[in-house]
ZALUMVEX-45677 format. One record per residue (C-alpha): chain; residue in one letter; x, y, z. Coordinates in nm, 3 decimals, padded with zeros to 5 digits, always signed. Each point is the difference from the previous one (the first is absolute). Layout:
BEGIN
REC  chain  resn     east    north       up
REC      A     A        X        Y        Z
...
This chain:
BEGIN
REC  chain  resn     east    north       up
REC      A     X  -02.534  -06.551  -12.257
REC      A     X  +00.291  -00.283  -00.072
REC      A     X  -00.145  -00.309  -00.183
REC      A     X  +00.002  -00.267  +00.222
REC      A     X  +00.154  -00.310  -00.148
REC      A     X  -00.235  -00.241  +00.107
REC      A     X  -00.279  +00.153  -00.226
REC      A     X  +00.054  -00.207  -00.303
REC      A     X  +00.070  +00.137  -00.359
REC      A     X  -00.151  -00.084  -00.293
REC      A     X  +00.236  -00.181  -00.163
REC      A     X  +00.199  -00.331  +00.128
REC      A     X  +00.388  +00.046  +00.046
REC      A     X  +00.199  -00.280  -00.172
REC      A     X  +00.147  -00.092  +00.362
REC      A     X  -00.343  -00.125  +00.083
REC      A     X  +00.058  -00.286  -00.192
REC      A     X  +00.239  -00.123  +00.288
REC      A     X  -00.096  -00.225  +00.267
REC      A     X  -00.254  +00.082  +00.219
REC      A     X  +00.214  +00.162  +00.264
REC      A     X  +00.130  +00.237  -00.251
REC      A     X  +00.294  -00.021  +00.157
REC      A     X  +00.394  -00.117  -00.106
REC      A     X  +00.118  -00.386  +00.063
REC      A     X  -00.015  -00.036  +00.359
REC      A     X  +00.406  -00.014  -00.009
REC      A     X  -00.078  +00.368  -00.061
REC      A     X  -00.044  +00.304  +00.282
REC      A     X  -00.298  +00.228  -00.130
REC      A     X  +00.107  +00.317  -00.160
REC      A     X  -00.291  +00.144  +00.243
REC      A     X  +00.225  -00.076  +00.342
REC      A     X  +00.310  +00.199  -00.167
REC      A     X  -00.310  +00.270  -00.020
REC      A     X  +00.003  -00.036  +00.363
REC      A     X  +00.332  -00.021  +00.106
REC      A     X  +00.044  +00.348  -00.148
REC      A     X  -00.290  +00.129  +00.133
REC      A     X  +00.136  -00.098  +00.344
REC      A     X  +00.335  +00.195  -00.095
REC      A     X  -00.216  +00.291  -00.090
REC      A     X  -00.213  -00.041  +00.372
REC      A     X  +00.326  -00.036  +00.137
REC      A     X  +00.096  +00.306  -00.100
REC      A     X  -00.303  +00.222  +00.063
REC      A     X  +00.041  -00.151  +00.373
REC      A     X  +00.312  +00.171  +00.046
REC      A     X  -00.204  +00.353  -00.099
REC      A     X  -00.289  -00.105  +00.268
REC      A     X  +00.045  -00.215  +00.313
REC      A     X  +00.378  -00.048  -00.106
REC      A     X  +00.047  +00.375  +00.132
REC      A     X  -00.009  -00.117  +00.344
REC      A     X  +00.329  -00.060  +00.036
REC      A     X  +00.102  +00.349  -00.186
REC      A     X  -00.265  +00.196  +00.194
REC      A     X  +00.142  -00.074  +00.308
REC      A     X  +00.343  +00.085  -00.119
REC      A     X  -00.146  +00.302  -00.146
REC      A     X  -00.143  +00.129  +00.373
REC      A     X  +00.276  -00.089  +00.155
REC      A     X  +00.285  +00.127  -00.206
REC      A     X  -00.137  +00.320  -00.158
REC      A     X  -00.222  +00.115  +00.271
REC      A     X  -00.309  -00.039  -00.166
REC      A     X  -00.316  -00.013  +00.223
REC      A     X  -00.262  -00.306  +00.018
REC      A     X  -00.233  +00.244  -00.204
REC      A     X  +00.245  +00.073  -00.266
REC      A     X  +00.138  -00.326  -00.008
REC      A     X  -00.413  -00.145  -00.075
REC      A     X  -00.084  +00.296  -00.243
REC      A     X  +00.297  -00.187  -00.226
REC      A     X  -00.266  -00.299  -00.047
REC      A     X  -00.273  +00.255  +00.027
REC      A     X  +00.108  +00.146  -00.326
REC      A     X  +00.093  -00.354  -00.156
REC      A     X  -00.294  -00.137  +00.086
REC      A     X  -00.230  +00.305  -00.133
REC      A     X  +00.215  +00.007  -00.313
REC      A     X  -00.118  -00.363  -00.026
REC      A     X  -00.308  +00.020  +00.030
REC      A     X  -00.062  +00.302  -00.247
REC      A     X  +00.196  -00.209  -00.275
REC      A     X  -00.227  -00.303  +00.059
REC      A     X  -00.312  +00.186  -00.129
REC      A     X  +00.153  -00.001  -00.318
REC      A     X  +00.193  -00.360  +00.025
REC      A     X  -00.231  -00.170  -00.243
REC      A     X  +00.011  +00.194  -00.262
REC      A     X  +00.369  +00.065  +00.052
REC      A     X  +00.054  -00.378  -00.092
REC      A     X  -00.261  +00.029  -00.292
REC      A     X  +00.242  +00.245  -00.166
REC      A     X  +00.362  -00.118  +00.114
REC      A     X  -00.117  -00.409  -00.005
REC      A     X  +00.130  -00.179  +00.354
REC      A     X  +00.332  -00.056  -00.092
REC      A     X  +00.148  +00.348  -00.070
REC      A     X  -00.250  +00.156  +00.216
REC      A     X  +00.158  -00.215  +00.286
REC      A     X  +00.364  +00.095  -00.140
REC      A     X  -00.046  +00.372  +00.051
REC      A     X  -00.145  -00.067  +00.316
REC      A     X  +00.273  -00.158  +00.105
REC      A     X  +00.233  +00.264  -00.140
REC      A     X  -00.217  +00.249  +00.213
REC      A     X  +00.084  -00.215  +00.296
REC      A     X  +00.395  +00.023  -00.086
REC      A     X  -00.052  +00.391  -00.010
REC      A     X  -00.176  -00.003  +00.371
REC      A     X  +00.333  -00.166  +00.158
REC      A     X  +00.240  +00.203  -00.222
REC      A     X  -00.169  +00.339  +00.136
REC      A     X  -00.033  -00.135  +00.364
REC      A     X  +00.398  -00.053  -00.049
REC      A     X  +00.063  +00.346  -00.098
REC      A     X  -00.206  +00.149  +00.278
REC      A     X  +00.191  +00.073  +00.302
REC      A     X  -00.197  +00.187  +00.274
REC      A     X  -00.232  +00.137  -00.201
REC      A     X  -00.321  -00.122  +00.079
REC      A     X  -00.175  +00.126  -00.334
REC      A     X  +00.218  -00.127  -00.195
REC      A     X  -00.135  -00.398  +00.146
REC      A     X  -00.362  +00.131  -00.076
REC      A     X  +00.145  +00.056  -00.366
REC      A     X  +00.111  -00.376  +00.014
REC      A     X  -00.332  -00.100  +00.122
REC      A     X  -00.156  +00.128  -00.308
REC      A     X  +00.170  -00.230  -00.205
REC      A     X  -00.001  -00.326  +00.217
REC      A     X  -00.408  +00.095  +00.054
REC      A     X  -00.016  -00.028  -00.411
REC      A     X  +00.201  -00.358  +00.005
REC      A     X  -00.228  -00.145  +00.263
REC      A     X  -00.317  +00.125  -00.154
REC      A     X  +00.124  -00.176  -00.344
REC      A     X  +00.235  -00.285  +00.133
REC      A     X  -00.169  -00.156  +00.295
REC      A     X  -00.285  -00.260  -00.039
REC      A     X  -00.214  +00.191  -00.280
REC      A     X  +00.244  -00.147  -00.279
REC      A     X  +00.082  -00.350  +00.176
REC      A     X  -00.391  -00.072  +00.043
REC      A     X  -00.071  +00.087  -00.324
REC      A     X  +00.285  -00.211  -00.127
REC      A     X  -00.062  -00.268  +00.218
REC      A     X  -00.423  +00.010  -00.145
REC      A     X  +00.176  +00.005  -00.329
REC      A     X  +00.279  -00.299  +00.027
REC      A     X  -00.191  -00.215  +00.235
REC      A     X  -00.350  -00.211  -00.018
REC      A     X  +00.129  -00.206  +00.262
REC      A     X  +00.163  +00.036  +00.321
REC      A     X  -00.093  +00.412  +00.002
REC      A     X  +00.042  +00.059  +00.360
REC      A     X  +00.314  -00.175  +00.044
REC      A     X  +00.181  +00.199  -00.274
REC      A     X  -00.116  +00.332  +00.112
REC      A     X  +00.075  -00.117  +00.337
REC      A     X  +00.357  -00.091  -00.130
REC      A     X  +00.012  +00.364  -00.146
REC      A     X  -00.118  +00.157  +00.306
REC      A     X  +00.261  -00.190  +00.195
REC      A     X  +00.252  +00.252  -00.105
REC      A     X  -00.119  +00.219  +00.286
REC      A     X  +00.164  -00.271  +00.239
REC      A     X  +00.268  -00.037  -00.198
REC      A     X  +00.131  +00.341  +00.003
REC      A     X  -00.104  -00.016  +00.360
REC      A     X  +00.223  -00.248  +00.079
REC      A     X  +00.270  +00.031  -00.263
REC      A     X  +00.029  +00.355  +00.072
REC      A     X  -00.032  +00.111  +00.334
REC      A     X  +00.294  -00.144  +00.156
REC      A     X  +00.235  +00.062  -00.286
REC      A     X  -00.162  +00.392  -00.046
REC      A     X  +00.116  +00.046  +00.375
REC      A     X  +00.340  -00.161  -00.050
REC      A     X  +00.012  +00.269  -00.291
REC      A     X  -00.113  +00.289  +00.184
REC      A     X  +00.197  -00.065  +00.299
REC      A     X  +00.345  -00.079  -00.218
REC      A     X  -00.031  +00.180  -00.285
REC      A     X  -00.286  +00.290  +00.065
REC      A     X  -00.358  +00.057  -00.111
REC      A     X  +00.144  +00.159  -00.309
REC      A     X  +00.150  -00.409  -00.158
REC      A     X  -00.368  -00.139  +00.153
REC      A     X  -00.163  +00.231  -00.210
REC      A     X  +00.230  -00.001  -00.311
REC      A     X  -00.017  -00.435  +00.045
REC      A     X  -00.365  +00.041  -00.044
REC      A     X  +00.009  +00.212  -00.289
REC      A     X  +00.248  -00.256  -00.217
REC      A     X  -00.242  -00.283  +00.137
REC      A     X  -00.305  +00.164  -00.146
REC      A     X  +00.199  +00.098  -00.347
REC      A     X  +00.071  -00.406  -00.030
REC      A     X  -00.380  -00.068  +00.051
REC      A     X  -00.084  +00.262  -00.280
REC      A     X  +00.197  -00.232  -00.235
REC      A     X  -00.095  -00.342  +00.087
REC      A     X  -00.375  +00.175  -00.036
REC      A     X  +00.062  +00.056  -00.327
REC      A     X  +00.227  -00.286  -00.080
REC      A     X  -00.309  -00.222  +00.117
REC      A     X  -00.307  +00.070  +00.070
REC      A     X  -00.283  -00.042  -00.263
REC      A     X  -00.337  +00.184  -00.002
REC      A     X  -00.195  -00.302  -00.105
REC      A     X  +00.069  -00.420  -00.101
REC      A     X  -00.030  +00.094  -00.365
REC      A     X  +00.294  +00.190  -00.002
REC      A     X  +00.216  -00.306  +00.053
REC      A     X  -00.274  -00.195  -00.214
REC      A     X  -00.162  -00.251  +00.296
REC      A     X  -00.273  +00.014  +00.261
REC      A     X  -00.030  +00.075  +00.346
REC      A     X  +00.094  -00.218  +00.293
REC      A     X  -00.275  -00.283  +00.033
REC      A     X  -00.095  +00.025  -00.331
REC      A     X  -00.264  +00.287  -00.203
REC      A     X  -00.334  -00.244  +00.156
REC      A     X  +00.055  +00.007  +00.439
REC      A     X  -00.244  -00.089  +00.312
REC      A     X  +00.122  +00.158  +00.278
REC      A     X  -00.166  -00.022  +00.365
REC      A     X  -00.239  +00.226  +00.139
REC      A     X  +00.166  +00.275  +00.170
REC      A     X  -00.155  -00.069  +00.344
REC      A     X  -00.159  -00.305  +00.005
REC      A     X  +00.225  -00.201  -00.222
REC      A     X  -00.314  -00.050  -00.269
REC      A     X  +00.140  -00.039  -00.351
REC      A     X  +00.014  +00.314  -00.198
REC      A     X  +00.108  +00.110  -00.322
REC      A     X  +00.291  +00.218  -00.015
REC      A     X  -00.005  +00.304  +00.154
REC      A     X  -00.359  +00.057  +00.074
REC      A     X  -00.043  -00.142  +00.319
REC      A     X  -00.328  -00.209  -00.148
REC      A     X  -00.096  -00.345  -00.040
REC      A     X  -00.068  -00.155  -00.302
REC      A     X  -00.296  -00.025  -00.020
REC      A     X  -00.024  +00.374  +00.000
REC      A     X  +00.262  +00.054  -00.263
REC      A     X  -00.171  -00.187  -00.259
REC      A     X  -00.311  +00.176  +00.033
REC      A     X  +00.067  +00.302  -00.178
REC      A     X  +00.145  +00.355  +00.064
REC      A     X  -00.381  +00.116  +00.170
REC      A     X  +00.131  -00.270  +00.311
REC      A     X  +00.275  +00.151  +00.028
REC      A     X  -00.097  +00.332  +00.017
REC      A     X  -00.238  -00.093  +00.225
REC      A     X  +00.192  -00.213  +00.242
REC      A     X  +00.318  +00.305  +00.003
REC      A     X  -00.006  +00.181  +00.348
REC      A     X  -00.207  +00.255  +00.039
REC      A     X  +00.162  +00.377  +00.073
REC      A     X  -00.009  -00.036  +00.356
REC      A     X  +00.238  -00.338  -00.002
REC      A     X  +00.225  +00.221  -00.191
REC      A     X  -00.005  +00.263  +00.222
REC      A     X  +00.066  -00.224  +00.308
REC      A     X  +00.282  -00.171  -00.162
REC      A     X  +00.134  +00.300  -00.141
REC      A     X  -00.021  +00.171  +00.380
REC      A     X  +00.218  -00.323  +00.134
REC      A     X  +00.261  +00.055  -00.272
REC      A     X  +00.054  +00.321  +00.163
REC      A     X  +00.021  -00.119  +00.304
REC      A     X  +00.294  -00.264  -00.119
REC      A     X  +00.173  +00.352  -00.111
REC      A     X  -00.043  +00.181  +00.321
REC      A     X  +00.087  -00.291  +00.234
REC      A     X  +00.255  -00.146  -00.250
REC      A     X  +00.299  +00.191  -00.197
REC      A     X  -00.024  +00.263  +00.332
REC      A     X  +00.082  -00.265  +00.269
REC      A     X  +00.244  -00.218  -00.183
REC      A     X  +00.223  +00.318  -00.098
REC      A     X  -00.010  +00.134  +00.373
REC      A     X  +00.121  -00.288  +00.190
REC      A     X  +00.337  +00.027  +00.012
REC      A     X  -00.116  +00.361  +00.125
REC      A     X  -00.261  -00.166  +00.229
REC      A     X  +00.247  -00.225  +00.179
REC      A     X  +00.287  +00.188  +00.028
REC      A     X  -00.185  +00.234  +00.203
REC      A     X  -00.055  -00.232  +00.258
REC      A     X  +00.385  -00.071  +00.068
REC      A     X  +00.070  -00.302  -00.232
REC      A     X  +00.335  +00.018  -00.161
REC      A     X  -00.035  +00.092  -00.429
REC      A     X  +00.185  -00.329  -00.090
REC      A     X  -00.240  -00.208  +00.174
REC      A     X  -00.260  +00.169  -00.123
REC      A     X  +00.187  -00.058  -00.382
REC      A     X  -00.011  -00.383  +00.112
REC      A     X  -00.403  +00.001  +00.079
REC      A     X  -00.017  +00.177  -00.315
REC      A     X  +00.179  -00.265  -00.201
REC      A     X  -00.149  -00.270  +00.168
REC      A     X  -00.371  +00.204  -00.052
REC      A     X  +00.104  -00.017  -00.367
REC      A     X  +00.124  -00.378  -00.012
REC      A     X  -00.364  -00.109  +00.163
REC      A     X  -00.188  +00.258  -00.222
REC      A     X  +00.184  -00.142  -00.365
REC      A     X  -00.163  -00.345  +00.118
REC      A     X  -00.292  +00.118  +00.170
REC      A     X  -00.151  +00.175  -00.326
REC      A     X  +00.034  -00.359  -00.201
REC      A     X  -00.174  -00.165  +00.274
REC      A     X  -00.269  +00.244  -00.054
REC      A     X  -00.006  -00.081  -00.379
REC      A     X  -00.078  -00.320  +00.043
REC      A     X  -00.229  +00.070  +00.264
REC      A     X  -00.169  +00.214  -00.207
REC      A     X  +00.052  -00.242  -00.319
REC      A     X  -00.174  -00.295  +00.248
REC      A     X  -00.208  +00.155  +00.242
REC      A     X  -00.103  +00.346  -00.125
REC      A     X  +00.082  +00.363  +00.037
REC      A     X  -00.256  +00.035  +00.290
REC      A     X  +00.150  -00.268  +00.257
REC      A     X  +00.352  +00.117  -00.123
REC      A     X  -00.067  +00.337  +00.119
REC      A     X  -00.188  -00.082  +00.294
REC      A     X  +00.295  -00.235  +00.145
REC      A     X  +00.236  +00.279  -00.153
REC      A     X  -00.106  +00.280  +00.166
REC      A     X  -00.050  -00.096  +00.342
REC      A     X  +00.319  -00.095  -00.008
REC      A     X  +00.143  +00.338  -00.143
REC      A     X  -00.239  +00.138  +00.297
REC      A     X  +00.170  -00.147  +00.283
REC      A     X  +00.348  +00.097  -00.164
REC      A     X  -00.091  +00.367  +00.001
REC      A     X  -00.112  -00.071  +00.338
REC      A     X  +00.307  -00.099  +00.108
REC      A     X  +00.164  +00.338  -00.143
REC      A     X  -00.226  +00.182  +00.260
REC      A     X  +00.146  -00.268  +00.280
REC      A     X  +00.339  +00.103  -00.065
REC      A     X  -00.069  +00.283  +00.244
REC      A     X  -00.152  -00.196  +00.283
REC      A     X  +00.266  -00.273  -00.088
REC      A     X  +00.320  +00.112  -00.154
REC      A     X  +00.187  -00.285  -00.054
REC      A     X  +00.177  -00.189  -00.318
REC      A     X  -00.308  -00.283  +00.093
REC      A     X  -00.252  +00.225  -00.087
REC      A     X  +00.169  +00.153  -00.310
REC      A     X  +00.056  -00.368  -00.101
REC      A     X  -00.310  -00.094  +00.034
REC      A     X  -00.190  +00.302  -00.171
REC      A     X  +00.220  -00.057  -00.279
REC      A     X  -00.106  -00.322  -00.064
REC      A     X  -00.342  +00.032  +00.055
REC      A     X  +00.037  +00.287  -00.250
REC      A     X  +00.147  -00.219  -00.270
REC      A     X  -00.222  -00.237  -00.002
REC      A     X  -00.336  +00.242  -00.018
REC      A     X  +00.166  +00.217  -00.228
REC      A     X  -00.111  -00.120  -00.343
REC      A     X  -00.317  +00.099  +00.053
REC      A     X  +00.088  +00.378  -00.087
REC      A     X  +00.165  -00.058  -00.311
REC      A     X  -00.192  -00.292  -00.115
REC      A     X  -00.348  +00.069  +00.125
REC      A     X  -00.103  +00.286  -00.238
REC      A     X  +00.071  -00.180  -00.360
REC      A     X  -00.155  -00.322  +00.146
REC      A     X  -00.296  +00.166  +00.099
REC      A     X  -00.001  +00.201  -00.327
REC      A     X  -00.010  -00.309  -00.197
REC      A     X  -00.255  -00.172  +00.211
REC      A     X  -00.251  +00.316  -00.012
REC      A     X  +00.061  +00.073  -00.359
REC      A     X  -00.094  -00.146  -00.325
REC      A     X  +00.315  -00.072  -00.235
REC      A     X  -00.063  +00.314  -00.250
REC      A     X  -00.053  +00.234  +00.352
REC      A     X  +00.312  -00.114  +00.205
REC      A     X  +00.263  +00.257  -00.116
REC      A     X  -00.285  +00.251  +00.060
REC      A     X  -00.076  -00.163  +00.353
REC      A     X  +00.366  -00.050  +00.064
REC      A     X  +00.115  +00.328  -00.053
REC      A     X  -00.300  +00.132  +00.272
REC      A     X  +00.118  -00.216  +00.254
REC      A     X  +00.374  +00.095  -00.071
REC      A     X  -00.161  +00.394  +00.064
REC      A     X  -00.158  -00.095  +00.305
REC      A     X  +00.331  -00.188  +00.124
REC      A     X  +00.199  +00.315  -00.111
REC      A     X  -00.248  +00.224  +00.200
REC      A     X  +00.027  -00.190  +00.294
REC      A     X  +00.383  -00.009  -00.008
REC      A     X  +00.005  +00.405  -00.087
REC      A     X  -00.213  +00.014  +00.335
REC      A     X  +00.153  -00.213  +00.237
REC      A     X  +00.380  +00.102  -00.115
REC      A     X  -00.003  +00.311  +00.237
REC      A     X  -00.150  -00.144  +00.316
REC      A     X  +00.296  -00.165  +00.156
REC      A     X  +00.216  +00.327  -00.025
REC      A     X  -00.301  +00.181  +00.144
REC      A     X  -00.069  -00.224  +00.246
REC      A     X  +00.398  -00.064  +00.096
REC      A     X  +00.017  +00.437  +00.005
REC      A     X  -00.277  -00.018  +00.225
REC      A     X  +00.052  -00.330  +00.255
REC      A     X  +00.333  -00.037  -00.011
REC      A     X  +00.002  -00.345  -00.215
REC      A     X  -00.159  -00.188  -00.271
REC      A     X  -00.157  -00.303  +00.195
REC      A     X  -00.350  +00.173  +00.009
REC      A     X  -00.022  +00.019  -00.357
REC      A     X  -00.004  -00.359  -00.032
REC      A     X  -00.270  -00.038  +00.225
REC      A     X  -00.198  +00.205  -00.236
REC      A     X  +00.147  -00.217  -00.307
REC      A     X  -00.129  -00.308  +00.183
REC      A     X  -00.334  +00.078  +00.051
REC      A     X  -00.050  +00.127  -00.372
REC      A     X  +00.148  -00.350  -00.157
REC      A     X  -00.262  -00.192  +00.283
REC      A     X  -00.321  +00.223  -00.166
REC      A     X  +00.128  -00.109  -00.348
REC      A     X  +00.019  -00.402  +00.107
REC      A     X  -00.387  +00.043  +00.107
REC      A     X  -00.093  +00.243  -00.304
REC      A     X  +00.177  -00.252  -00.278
REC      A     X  -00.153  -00.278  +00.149
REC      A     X  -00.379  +00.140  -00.022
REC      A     X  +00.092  +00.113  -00.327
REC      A     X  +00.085  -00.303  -00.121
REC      A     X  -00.338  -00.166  +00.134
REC      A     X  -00.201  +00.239  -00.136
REC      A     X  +00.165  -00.055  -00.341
REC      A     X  -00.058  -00.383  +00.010
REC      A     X  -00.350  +00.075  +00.133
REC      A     X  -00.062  +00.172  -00.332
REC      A     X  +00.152  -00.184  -00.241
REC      A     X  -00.160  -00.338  +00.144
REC      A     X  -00.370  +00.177  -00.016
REC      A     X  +00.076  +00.099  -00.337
REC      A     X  +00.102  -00.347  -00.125
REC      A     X  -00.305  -00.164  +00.160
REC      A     X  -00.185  +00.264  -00.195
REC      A     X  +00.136  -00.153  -00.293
């Protein structure tokens, strides 16, 4: 298991002898957000393997052929590729440290798009591709940023991963409209070649930049080494990471143990990050597919795209601070509803084709969205101890990986078999509604506990 960098050492670093904020002059920008912007570049990046295909999928069916089976087996394979390399994503950093680990995983990223260039019409040859974009996801997505963010940042957690995770939007938005400009101009073969330089430029600002811990550049995390945060659901003070009170922290480690969710909160949880991979990653990179097959022009859809994007980049800081203010529980409760009744609209589409209901889905969509990327590490932290989260993190990350190597087939199969994707999205609705009410009993159940056990004390 990593060592978590909020269990303290032994010895006091000199930098400790700072102010109490451990951080620069205020003139100065934290070397922690520079952490972030990069880790956004990375997400960025990793988008354009995952629900960035969209746009290339659809190009792919359309201009080689390619069935809505063979088209989905593409994110089949780069999403089981994924989600094999996670099991061993922990102690993959242990050996490489974050900051070349993320390099190569970058570089494994560049290799996807240069292969997917080279491919032509064979359809094996984009499964080969898939290997290696399945291998940067697993190692360049949110396991690295969280555990940077834990590491850089006692204050303000949830809005720097959430600035991380905004990347997804980013790329979203960024992307789309100029990947379709590219395609239709230039061919797939310059989309996919762009891509690949992109990722090669992340791989060096990666290494140029990012840090595996504050004592490499000699000074402490964000907020200071000493940080009260608020309870993740009831806004309660809590020490870092732990999701307890207090009271409870000062009691000893036997509190602690004994206020830590039992195995079947972990096993509810861990059930509702797969269903953020099943209903997530799968319907994001099939709706260009999804609308197009109910007679609305690709450029338009390109435009909902970018505009699902623009909402989404500002969307996932609003869920930060959400998060940061309110806790993880309301934010995903408001969150996914909302992401609900987008998916919702996807499966209205075919009752209602129109550029109204596209609109509208996509908007609805950006807005609920965070919840798939940023739910799992939130509730990782919240229903982990400090020295457990990488541990707890990388389970959720499996379940969110399983869920995603699940649902990735069942638009193609459903399209093959009724004609279009809309139904699927009826499915993904209903399974992000289930995890709203499962998070939320989850997260009452948790307080239950951990108020019983501080009484006890």
């Amino acid at each position: 298991m990593m060592n978590d960098p909020a269990k303290p050492s032994g010895k006091i670093p000199e930098t400790e002898k700072r102010p109490a904020s451990g951080n620069k002059p205020d003139t100065q920008i934290h070397y922690g957000w520079f952490i972030a912007a990069v880790c956004t570049l990375s997400v960025i990046g990793v988008t354009l393997l995952s629900t960035g295909m969209s746009v290339n999928l659809n190009a792919l069916r359309s201009t080689m052929g390619f069935s809505g089976t063979q088209t989905s087996m593409i994110m089949t394979v780069f999403n089981a590729t994924a989600f094999a390399v996670t099991f061993f994503a922990d102690r993959y950093f242990e050996k490489t440290g974050l900051r070349t680990g993320m390099t190569l995983a970058a570089l494994s990223g560049a290799a996807a798009f240069l292969i997917y260039s080279l491919a032509g019409p064979e359809i094996c040859v984009y499964y080969a591709g898939a290997f290696f974009g399945g291998i940067a996801y697993a190692l360049g997505f949110m396991i690295p940023s969280s555990i940077l963010v834990r590491r850089w940042f006692n204050k303000s957690r949830a809005f720097a991963l959430s600035i991380c995770s905004a990347g997804t939007g980013i790329a979203v938005a960024v992307c789309s409209p100029v990947l379709q400009a590219i395609i239709r101009s230039r061919g797939l073969q310059i989309s996919f070649t762009t891509e690949a330089v992109y990722m090669i430029l992340v791989a060096v600002l990666i290494y140029l930049i990012v840090r595996n811990d504050p004592s490499d550049r000699n000074t402490t995390p964000y907020g200071g080494n000493a940080h009260t945060g608020t309870d993740a659901s009831s806004g309660n003070k809590k020490e870092p990471g732990t999701g307890s009170s207090p009271r409870k922290s000062i009691t000893g480690s036997s509190l602690q143990k004994a206020a830590a969710p039992g195995a079947g909160l972990l096993a509810a949880v861990f059930l509702m990050s797969v269903i953020s991979g099943m209903g997530g990653s799968p319907a994001t990179s099939h709706l260009a597919l999804n609308f197009n097959s109910v007679g609305i022009d690709s450029m338009k859809v390109a435009v909902g795209l970018s505009a699902y994007g623009i909402i989404l980049i500002g969307s996932k800081l609003f869920f930060g601070r959400t998060a940061d203010r309110f806790g993880v529980c309301t934010a995903t409760v408001i969150f996914g509803l909302i992401l609900s009744a987008g998916l919702s609209g996807c499966f209205a589409a075919e009752l209602f084709p129109t550029d109204a209901t596209m609109f509208l889905s996509f908007v609805l969509l950006g807005i609920g969205y965070p919840i798939v990327t940023l739910g799992y590490p939130n509730w990782a932290s919240d229903f982990s101890s400090p020295e457990d989260y990488p541990s707890v993190l990388k389970k959720f990350q499996l379940g969110y990986q399983l869920g995603t190597l699940a649902g990735s087939p069942i638009p193609g199969i459903i399209a093959d078999h009724a004609g279009g994707y809309t139904r699927a999205y009826l499915v993904f609705a209903a399974l992000f509604f289930l995890e709203v009410i499962v998070i939320f009993l989850a997260y009452r159940q948790l307080d239950r506990k951990r108020r019983q056990t501080a009484d006890a004390a």
